[in-house]
Every structure is written in C-alpha cells, then in structure tokens.
C-alpha positions as a Markdown table, in Angstrom:
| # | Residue | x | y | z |
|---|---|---|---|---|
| 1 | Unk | -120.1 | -59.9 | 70.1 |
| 2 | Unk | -119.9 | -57.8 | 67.1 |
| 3 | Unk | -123.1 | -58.2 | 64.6 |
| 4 | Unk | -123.4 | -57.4 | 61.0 |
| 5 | Unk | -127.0 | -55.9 | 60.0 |
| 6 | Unk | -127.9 | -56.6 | 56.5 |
| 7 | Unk | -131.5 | -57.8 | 55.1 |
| 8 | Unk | -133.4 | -60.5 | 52.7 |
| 9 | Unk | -136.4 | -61.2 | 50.9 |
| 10 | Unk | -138.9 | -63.7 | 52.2 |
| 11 | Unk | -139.9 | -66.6 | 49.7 |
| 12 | Unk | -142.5 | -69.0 | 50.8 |
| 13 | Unk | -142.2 | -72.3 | 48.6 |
| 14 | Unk | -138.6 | -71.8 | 46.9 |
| 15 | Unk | -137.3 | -73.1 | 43.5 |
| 16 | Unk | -133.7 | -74.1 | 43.4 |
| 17 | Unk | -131.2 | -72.1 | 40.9 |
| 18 | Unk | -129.3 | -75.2 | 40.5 |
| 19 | Unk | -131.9 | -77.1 | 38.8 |
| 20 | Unk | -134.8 | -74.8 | 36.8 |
| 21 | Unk | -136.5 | -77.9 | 36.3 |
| 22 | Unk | -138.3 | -78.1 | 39.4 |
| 23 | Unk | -137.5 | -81.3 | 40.3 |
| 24 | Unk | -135.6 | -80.5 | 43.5 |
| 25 | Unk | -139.0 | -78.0 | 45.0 |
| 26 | Unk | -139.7 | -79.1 | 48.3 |
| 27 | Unk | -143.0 | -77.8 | 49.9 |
| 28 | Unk | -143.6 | -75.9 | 53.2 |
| 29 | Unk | -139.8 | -74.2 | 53.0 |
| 30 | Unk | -139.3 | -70.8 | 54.1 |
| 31 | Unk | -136.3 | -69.0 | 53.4 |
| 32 | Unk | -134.9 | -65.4 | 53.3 |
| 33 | Unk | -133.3 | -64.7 | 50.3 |
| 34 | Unk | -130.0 | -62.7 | 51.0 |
| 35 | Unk | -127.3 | -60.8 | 49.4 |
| 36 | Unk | -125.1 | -63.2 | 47.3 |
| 37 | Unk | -121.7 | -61.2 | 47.9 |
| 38 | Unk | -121.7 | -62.2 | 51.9 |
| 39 | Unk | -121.5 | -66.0 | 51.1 |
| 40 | Unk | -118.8 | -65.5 | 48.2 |
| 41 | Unk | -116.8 | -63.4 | 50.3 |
| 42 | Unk | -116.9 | -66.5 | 53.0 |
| 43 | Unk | -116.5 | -68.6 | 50.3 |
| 44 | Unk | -113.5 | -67.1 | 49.1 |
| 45 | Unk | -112.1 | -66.2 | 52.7 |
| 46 | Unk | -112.8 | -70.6 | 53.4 |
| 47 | Unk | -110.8 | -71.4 | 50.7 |
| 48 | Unk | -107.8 | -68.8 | 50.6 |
| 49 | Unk | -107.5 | -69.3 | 54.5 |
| 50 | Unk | -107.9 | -73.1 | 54.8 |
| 51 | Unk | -108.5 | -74.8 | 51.4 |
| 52 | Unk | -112.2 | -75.7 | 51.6 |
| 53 | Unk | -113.8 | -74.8 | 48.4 |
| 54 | Unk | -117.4 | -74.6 | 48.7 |
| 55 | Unk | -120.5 | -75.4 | 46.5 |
| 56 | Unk | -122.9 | -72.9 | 46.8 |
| 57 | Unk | -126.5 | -73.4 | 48.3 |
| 58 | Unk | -129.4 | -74.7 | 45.6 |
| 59 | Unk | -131.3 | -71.7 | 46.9 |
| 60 | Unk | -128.7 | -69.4 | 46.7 |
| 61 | Unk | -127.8 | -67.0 | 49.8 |
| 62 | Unk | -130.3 | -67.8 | 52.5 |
| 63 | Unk | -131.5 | -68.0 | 55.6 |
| 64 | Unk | -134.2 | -71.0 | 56.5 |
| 65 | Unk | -136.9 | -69.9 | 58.4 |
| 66 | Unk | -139.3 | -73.1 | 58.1 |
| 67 | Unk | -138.0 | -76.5 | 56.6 |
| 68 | Unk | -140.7 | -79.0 | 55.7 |
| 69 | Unk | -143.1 | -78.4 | 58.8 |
| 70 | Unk | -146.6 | -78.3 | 57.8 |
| 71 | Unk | -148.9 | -75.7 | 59.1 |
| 72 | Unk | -152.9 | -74.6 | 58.5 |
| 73 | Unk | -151.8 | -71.2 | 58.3 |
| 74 | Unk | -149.7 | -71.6 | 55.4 |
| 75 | Unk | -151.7 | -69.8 | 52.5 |
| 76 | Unk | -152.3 | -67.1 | 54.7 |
| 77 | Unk | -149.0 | -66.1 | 55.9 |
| 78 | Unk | -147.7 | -67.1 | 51.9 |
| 79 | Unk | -150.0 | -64.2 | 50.8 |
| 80 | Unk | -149.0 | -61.8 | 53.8 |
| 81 | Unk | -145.3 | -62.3 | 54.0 |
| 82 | Unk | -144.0 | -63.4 | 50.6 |
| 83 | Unk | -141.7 | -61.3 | 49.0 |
| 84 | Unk | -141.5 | -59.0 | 52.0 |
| 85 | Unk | -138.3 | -57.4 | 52.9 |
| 86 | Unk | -136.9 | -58.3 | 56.7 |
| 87 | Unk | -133.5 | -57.0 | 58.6 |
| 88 | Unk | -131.5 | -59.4 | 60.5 |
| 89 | Unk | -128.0 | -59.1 | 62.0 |
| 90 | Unk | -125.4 | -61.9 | 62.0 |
| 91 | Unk | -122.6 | -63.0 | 63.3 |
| 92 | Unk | -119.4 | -62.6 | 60.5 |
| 93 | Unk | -117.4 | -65.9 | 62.3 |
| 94 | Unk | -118.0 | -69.3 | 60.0 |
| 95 | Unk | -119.5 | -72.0 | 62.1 |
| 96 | Unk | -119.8 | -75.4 | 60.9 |
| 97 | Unk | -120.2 | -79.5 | 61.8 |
| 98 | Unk | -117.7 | -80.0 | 59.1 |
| 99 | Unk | -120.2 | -81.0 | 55.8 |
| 100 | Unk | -121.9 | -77.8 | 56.0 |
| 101 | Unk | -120.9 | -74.1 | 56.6 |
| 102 | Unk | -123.0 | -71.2 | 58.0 |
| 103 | Unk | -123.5 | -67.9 | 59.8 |
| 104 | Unk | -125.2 | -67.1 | 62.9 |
| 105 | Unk | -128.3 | -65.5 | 62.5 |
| 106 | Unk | -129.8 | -63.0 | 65.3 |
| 107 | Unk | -133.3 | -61.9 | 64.3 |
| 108 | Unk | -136.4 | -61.9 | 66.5 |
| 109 | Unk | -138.0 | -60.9 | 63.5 |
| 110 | Unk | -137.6 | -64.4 | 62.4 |
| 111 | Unk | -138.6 | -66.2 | 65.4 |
| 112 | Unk | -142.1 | -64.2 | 65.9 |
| 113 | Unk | -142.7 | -65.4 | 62.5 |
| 114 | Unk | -142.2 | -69.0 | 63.4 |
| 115 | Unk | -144.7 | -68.3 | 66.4 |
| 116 | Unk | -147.1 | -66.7 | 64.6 |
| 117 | Unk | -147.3 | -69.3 | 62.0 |
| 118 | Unk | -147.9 | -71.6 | 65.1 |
| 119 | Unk | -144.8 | -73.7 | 65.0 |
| 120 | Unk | -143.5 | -74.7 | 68.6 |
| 121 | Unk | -140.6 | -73.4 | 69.7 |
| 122 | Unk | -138.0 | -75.9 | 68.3 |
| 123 | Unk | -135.0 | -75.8 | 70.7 |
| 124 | Unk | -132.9 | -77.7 | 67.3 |
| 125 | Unk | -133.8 | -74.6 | 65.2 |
| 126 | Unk | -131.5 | -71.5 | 65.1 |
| 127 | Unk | -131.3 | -69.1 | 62.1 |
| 128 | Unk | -128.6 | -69.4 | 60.2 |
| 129 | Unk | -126.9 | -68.1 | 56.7 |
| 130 | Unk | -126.1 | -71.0 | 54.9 |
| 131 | Unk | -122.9 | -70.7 | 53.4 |
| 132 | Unk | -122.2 | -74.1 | 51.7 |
| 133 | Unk | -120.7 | -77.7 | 51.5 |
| 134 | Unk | -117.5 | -78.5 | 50.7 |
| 135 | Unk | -117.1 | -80.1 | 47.2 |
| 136 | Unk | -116.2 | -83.4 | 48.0 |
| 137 | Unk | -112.4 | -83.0 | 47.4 |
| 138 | Unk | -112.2 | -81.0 | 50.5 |
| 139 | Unk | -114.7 | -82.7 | 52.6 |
| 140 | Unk | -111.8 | -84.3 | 55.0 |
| 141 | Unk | -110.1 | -80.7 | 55.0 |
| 142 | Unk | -113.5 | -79.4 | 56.0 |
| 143 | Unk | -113.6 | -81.9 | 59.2 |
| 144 | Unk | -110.2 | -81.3 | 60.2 |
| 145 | Unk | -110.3 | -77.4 | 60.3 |
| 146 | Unk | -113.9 | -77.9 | 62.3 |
| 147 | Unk | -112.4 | -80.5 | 64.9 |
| 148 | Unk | -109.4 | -77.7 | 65.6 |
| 149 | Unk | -111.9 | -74.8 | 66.3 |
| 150 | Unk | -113.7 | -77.0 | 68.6 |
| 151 | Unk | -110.6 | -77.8 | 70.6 |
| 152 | Unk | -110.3 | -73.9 | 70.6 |
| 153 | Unk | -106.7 | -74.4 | 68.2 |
| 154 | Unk | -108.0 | -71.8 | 66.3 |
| 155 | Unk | -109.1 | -68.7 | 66.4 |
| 156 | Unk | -111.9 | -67.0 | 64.5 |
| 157 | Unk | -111.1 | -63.1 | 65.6 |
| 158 | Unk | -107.0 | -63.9 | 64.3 |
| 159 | Unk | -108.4 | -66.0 | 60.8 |
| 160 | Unk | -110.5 | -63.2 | 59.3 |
| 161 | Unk | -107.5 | -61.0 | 59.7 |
C-alpha cells in the first residue's frame, strides 16, 4: 500500500472559511488543517475522470480528529496542541459513500491524541482527508461511480493514471 507523507496544523475550535460570520462554529471540533493543493488536485482529478464536481470543505483541507465529543481536558490540550504542526501519511486512492469524498488517513499521531484527551476508542472513527460533496448536480453521478468501485468495476490504481 503506497502512502503519501505530508503534514497539518492543529486547530482546536475551528471557524469556517465559508461563512466569516461565525454562525456555522461548532464547539469541541478538532481538525488538522492541511495543504489546500491535495484536495484541488482530487477535486480536479474527480471531475476530469468521472464528472463529480465537488464543493470544497467549510474548513478547508482537513483532517477531523474530534467532532463534537465533549471532554474535561479540553482547555488543557487547546493550550498544549493548538496550532501545533503534526505529520501524517495517507492513502492517494479517493474513498467515498457517494455524498462525501475523502482520503485515508494513517497517523498514530492522531490516535494517541484522541487517547490522551480521554476519548474511548471509537471503532466508527478513522482519520480521514476530507475532500468534499458533490454539488448537487452531480450527486446521482457521485453514487453511481461509488456503487461500481464497490462491486470492484473499477479500479483505483488504472483511474489515477
């Protein structure tokens, strides 16, 4: 399995870039703030290979660590970690459930976090690279290119060629 190493910021408490006004901040989020040119390149390679043009993320390029899980420790870890620079690796193949796209994230980095901060380990959670939605013109083209990698029609290593 071939990995791509790259890094983020860490940003306890983030404020979306879609709307300055605040009014979509949602507490206890933590997310990695990456570089912007891997989810425009998937972007671009979703729509020039299969038609799905994407919106990007209201946080940008990221990676959610913690998503609306309270914890004691909060303040302290804010104070320690925010801002902080952290590596990860991924995996360059697009997955998706059809309404939203993403990267595989391998970073045990990421997970000690989560145990330090005391949340229990969440079978559910995986890191990820969020990548987008589909804009809802190419929702149903979205599905249908999903549904044919799941019955293994195609192939990720031949489409990023």
């Amino acid at each position: 399995m071939n990995t791509i190493k790259s890094h983020g910021i860490i940003t306890f408490d983030p404020e979306s870039i879609k709307d300055p006004s605040g009014k979509m901040f949602k507490p206890w989020w933590m997310i990695i703030k990456v570089d912007g040119d891997i989810v425009e390149y998937y972007s671009w390679w979703l729509e020039k290979r299969f038609g799905i043009k994407l919106q990007r993320p209201a946080w940008g390029a990221h990676i959610s660590v913690i998503r609306n899980e309270e914890s004691p420790v909060w303040d302290e870890f804010k104070e320690k970690l925010n801002n902080k620079e952290i590596t990860f690796e991924y995996i360059p193949e697009p997955r998706s459930n059809g309404k939203h796209w993403w990267l595989k994230v391998l970073s045990d980095e990421i997970l000690k976090i989560r145990d330090d901060m005391g949340y229990v380990e969440d079978l559910m959670f995986a890191p990820h690279l969020t990548i987008g939605v589909p804009t809802p013109r190419t929702l149903e083209q979205s599905y249908y290119i999903w549904e044919l990698y799941k019955k293994n029609l195609l192939n990720y290593e031949k489409s990023l060629l």
